[in-house]
Each structure stands twice: as structure tokens, then as C-alpha cells.
Biopython code that builds the backbone (N, CA, C, O; Angstrom):
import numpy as np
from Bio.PDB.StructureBuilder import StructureBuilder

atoms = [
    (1, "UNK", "N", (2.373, -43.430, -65.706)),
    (1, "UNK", "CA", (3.789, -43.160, -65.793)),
    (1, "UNK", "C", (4.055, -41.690, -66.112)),
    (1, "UNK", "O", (4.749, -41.158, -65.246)),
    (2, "UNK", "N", (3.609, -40.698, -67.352)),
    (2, "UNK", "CA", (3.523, -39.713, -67.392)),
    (2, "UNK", "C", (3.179, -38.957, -66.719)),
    (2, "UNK", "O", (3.796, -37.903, -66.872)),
    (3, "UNK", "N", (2.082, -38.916, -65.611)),
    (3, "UNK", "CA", (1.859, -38.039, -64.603)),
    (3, "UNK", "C", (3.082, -38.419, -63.410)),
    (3, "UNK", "O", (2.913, -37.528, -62.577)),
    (4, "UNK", "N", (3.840, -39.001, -63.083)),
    (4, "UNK", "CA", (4.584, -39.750, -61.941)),
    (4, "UNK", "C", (5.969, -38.917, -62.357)),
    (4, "UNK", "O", (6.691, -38.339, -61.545)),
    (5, "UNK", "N", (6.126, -38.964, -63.417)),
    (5, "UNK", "CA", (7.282, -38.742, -64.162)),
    (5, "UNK", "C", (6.735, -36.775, -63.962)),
    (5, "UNK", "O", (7.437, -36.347, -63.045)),
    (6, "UNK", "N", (6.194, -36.102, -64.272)),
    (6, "UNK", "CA", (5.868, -34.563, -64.211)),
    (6, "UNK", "C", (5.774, -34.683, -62.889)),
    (6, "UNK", "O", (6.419, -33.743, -62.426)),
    (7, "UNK", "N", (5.350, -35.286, -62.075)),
    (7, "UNK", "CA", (5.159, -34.737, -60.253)),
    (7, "UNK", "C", (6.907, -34.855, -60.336)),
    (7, "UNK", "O", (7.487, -33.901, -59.818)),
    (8, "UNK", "N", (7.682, -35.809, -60.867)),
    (8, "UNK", "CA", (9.125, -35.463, -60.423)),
    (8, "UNK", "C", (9.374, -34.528, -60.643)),
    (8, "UNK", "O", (9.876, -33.913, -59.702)),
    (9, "UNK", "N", (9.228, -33.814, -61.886)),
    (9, "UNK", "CA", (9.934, -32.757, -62.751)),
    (9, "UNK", "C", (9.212, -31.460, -62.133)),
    (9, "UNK", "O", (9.724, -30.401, -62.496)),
    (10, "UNK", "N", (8.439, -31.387, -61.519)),
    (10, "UNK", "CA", (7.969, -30.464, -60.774)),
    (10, "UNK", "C", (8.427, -30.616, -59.039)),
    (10, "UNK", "O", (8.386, -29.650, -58.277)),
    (11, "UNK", "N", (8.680, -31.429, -58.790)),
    (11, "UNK", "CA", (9.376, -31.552, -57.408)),
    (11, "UNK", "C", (11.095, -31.259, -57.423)),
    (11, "UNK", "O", (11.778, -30.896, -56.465)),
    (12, "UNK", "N", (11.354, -31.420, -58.226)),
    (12, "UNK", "CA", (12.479, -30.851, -59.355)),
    (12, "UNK", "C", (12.845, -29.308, -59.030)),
    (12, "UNK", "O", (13.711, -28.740, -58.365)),
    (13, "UNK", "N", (11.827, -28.946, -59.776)),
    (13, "UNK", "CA", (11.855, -27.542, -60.195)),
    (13, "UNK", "C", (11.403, -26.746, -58.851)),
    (13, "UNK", "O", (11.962, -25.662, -58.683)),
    (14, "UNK", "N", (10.346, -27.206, -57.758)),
    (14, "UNK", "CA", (10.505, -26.689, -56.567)),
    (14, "UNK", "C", (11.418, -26.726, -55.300)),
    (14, "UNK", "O", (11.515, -26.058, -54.271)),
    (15, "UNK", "N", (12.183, -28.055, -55.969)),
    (15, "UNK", "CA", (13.157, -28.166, -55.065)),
    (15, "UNK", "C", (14.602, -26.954, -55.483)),
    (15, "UNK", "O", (15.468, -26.601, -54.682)),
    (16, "UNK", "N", (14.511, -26.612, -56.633)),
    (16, "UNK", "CA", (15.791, -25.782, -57.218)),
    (16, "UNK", "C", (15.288, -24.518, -57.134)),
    (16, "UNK", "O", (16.073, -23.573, -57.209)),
    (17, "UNK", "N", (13.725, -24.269, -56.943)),
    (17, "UNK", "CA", (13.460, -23.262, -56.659)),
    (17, "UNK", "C", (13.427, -22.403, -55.448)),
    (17, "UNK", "O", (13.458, -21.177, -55.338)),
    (18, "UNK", "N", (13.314, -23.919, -54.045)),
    (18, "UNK", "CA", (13.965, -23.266, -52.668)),
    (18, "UNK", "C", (15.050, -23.173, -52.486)),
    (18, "UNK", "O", (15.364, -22.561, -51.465)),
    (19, "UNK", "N", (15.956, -23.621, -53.206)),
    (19, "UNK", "CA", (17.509, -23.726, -53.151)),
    (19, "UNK", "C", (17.764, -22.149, -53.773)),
    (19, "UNK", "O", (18.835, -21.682, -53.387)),
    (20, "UNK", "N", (17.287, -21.605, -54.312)),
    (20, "UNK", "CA", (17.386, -20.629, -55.160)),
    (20, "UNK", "C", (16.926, -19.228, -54.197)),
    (20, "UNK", "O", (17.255, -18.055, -54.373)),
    (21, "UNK", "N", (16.208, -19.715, -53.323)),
    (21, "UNK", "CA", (15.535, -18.510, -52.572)),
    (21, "UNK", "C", (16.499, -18.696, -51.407)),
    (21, "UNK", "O", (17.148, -17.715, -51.043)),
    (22, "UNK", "N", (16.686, -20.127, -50.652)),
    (22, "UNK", "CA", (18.032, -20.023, -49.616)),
    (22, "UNK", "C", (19.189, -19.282, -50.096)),
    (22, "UNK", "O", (19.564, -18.424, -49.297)),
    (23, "UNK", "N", (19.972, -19.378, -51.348)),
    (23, "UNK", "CA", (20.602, -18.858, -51.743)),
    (23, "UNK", "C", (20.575, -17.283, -51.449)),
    (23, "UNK", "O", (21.531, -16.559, -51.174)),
    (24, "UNK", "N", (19.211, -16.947, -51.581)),
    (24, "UNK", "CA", (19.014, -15.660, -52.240)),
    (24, "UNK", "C", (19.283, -14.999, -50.641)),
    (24, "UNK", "O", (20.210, -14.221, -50.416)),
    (25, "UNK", "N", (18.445, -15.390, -49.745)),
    (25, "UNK", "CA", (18.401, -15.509, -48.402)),
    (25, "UNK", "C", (20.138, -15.089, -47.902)),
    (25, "UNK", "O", (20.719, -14.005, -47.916)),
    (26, "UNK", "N", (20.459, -16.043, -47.610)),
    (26, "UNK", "CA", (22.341, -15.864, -47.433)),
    (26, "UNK", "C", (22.958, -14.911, -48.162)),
    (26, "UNK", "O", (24.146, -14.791, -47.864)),
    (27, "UNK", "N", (22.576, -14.196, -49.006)),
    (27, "UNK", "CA", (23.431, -13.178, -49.642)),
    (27, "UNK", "C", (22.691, -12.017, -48.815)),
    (27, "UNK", "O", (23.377, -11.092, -48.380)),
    (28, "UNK", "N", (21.465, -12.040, -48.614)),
    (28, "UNK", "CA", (20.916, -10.518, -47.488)),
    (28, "UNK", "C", (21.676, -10.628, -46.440)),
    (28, "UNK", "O", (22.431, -9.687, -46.195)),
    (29, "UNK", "N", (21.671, -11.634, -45.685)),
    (29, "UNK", "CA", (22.176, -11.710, -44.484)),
    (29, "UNK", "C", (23.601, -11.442, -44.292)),
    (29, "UNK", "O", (24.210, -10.963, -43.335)),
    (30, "UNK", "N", (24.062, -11.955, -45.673)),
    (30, "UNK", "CA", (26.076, -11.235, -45.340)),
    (30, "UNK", "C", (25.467, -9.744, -45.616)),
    (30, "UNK", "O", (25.815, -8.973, -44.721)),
    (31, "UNK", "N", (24.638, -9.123, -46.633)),
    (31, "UNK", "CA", (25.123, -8.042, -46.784)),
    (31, "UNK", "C", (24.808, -7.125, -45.650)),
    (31, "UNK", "O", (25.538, -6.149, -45.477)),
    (32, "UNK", "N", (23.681, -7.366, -44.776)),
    (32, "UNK", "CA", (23.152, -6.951, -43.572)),
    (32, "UNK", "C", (23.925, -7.317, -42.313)),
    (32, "UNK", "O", (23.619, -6.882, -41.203)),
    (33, "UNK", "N", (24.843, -8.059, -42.523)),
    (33, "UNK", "CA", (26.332, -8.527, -41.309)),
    (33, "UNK", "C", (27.159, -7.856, -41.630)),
    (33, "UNK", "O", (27.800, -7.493, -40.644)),
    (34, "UNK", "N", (27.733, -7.238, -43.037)),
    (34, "UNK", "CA", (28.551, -6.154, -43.523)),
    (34, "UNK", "C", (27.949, -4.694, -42.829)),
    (34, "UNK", "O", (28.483, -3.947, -42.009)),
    (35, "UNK", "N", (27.016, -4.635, -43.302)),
    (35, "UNK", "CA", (26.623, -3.323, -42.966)),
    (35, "UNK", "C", (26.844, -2.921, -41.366)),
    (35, "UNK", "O", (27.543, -1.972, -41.009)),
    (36, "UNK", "N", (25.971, -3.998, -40.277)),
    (36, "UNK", "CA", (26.234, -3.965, -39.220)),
    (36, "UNK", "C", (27.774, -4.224, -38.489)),
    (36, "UNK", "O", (28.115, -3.818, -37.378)),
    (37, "UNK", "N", (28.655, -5.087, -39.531)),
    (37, "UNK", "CA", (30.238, -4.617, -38.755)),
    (37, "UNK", "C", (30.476, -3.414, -38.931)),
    (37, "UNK", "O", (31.097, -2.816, -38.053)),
    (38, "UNK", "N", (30.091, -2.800, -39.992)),
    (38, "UNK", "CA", (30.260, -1.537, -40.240)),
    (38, "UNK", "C", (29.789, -0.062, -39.595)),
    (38, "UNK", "O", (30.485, 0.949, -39.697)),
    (39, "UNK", "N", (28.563, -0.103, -38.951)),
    (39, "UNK", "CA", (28.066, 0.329, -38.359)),
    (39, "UNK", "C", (28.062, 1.258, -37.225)),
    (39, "UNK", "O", (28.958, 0.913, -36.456)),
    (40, "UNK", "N", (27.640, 1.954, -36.934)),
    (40, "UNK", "CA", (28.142, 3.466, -35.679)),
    (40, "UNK", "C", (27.377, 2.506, -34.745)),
    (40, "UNK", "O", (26.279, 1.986, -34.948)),
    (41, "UNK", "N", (28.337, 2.360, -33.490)),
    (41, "UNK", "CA", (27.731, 1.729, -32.177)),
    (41, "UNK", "C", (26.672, 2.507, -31.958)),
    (41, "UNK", "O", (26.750, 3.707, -32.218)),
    (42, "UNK", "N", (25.471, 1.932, -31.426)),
    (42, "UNK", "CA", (24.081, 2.609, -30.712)),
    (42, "UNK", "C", (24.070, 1.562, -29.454)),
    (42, "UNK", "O", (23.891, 0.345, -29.500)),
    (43, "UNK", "N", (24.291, 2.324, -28.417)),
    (43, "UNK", "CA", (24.029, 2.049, -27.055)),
    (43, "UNK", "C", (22.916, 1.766, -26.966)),
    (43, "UNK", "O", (22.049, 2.395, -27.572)),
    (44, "UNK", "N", (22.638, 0.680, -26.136)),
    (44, "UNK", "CA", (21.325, -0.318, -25.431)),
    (44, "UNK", "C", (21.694, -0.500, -24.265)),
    (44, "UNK", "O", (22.857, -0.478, -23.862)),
    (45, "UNK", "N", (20.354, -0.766, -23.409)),
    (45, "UNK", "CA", (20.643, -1.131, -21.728)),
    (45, "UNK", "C", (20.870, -2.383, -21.733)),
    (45, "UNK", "O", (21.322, -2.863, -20.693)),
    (46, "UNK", "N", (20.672, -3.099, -22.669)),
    (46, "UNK", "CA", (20.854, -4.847, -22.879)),
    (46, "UNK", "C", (21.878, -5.723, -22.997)),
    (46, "UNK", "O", (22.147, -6.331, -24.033)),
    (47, "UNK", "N", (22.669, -5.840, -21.597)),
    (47, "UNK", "CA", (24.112, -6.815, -21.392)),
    (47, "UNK", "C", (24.495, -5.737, -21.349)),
    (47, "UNK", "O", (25.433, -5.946, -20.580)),
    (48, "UNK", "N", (24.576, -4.068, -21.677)),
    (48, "UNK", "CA", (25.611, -3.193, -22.230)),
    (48, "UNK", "C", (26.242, -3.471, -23.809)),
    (48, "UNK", "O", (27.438, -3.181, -23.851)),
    (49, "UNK", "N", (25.800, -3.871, -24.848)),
    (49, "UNK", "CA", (25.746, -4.566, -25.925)),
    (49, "UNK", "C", (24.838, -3.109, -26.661)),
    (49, "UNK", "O", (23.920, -2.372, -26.302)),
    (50, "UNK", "N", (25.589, -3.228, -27.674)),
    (50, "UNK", "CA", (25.381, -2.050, -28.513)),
    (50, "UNK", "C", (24.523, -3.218, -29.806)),
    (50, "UNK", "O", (24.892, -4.238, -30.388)),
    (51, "UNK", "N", (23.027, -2.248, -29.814)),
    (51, "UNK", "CA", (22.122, -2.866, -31.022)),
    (51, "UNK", "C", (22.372, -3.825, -32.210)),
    (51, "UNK", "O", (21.671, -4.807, -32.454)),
    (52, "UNK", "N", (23.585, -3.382, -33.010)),
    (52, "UNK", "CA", (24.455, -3.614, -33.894)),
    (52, "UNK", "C", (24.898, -5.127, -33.563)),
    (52, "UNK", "O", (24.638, -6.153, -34.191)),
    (53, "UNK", "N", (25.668, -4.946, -32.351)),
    (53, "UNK", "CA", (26.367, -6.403, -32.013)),
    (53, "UNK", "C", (25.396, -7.663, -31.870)),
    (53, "UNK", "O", (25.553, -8.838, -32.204)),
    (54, "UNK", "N", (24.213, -6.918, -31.182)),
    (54, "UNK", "CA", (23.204, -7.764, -30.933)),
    (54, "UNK", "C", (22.082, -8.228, -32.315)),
    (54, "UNK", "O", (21.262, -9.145, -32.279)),
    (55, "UNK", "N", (22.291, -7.494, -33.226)),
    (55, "UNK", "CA", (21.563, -7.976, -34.357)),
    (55, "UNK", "C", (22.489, -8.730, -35.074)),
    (55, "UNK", "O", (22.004, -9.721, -35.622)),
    (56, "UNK", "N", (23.948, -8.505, -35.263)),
    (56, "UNK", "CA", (24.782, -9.291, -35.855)),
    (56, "UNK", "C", (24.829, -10.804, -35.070)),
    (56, "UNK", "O", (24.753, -11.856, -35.705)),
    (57, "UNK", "N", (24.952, -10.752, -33.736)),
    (57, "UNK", "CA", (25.129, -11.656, -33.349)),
    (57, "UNK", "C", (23.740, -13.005, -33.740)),
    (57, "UNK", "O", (23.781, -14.228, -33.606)),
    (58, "UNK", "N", (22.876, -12.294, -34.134)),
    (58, "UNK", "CA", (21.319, -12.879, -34.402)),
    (58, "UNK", "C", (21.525, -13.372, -35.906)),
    (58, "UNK", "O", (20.876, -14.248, -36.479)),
    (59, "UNK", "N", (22.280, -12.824, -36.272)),
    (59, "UNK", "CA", (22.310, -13.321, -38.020)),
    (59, "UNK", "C", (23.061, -14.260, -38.485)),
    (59, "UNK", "O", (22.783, -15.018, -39.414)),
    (60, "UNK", "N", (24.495, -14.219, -37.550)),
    (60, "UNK", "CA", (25.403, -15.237, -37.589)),
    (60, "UNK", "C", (24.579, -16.566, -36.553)),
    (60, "UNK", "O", (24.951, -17.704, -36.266)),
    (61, "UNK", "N", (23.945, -16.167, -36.373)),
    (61, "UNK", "CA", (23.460, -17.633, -36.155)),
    (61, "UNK", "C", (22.528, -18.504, -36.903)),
    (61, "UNK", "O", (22.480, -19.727, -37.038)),
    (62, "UNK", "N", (21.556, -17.209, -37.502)),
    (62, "UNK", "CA", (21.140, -17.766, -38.610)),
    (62, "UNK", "C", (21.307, -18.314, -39.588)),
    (62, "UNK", "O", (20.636, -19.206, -40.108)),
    (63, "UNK", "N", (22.753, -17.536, -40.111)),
    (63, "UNK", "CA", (23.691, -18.275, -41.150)),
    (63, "UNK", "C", (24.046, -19.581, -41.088)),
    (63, "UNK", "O", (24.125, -20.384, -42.018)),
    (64, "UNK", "N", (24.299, -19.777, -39.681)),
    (64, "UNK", "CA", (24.774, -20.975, -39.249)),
    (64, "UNK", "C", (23.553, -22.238, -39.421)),
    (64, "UNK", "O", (23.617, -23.429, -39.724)),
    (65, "UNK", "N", (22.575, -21.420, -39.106)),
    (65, "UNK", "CA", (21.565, -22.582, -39.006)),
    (65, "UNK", "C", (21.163, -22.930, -40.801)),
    (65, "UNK", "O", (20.698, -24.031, -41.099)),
    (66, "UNK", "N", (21.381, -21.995, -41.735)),
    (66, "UNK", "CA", (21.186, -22.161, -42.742)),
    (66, "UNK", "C", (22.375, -22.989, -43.366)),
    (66, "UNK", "O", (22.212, -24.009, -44.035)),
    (67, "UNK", "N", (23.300, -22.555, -43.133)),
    (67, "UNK", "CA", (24.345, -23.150, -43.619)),
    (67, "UNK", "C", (24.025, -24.935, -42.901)),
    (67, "UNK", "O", (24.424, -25.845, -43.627)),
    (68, "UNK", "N", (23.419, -25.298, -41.708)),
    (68, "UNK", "CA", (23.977, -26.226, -41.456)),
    (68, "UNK", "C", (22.628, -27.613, -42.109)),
    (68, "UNK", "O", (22.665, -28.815, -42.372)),
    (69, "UNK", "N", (21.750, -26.682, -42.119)),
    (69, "UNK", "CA", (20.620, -27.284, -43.295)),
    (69, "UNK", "C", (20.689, -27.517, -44.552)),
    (69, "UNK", "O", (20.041, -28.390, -45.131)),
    (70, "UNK", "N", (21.721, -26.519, -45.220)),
    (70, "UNK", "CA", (21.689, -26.544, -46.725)),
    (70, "UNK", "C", (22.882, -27.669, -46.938)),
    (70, "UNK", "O", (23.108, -27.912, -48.124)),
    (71, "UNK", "N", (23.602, -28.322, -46.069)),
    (71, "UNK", "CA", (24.867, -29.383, -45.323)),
    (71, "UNK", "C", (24.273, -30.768, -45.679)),
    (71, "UNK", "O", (24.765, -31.764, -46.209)),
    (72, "UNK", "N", (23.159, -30.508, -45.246)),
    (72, "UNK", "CA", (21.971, -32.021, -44.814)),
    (72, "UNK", "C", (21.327, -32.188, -46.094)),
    (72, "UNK", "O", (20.632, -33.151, -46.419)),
    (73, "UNK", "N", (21.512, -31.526, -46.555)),
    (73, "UNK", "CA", (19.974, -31.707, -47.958)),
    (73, "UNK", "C", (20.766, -32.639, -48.962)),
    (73, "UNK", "O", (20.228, -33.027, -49.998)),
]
sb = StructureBuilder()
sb.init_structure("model")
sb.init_model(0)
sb.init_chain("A")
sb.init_seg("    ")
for serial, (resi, resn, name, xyz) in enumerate(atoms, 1):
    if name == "N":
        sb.init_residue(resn, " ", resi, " ")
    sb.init_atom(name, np.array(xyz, "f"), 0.0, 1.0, " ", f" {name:<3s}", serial, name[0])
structure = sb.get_structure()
């Protein structure tokens, strides 16, 4: 019972501990979506899509996918 009971309390504590790093995760990514709205256009041959748009556009999806996991848990 005592060992059953610590595998919880440690599944516990790793579970609040990935929650803690997703967390941590989603706050880079706005601040790196700030920066890039913010950002001086840099021309690319790609669609005609300036670097910026194209990395933002990569993050908001990530968000999304994070957001839509951290939904489910």
C-alpha cells in the first residue's frame, strides 16, 4: 500500500511538473508571436511571405495544438 500510494504522489508531482513546463512553453511562444508581429518585414522567395509571417504563422499553430491538448487532459 505504501509504495502504491508514493508511485501516486510521484505521478502527481510529474504530472504538475509537465503542466508546469507546458505552461512555461506557451508563455515563449506568445512572447516570440509578440516579437514577430512586431517585427521589420524580411522578404523571402516563399509564397512571397515575409520570414516573420511565416514563423508566426508556425507558432500559432502550435499554440493551437497546445492549447488543444492541455483541453483534453
Amino acid at each position: 500500500m505504501r509504495e502504491t500510494a508514493q508511485g501516486i504522489g510521484q505521478a502527481k508531482r510529474m504530472h504538475l511538473d509537465m503542466c508546469e513546463r507546458v505552461d512555461q512553453l506557451m508563455h515563449k511562444l506568445r512572447d516570440i508571436e509578440l516579437k514577430l508581429e512586431n517585427c521589420v518585414i524580411i522578404r523571402v522567395g516563399i509564397d512571397g511571405k515575409d520570414i516573420s509571417a511565416i514563423m508566426l504563422e508556425q507558432i500559432k499553430k502550435d499554440r493551437t495544438i497546445i492549447e488543444t491538448l492541455q483541453e483534453t487532459k
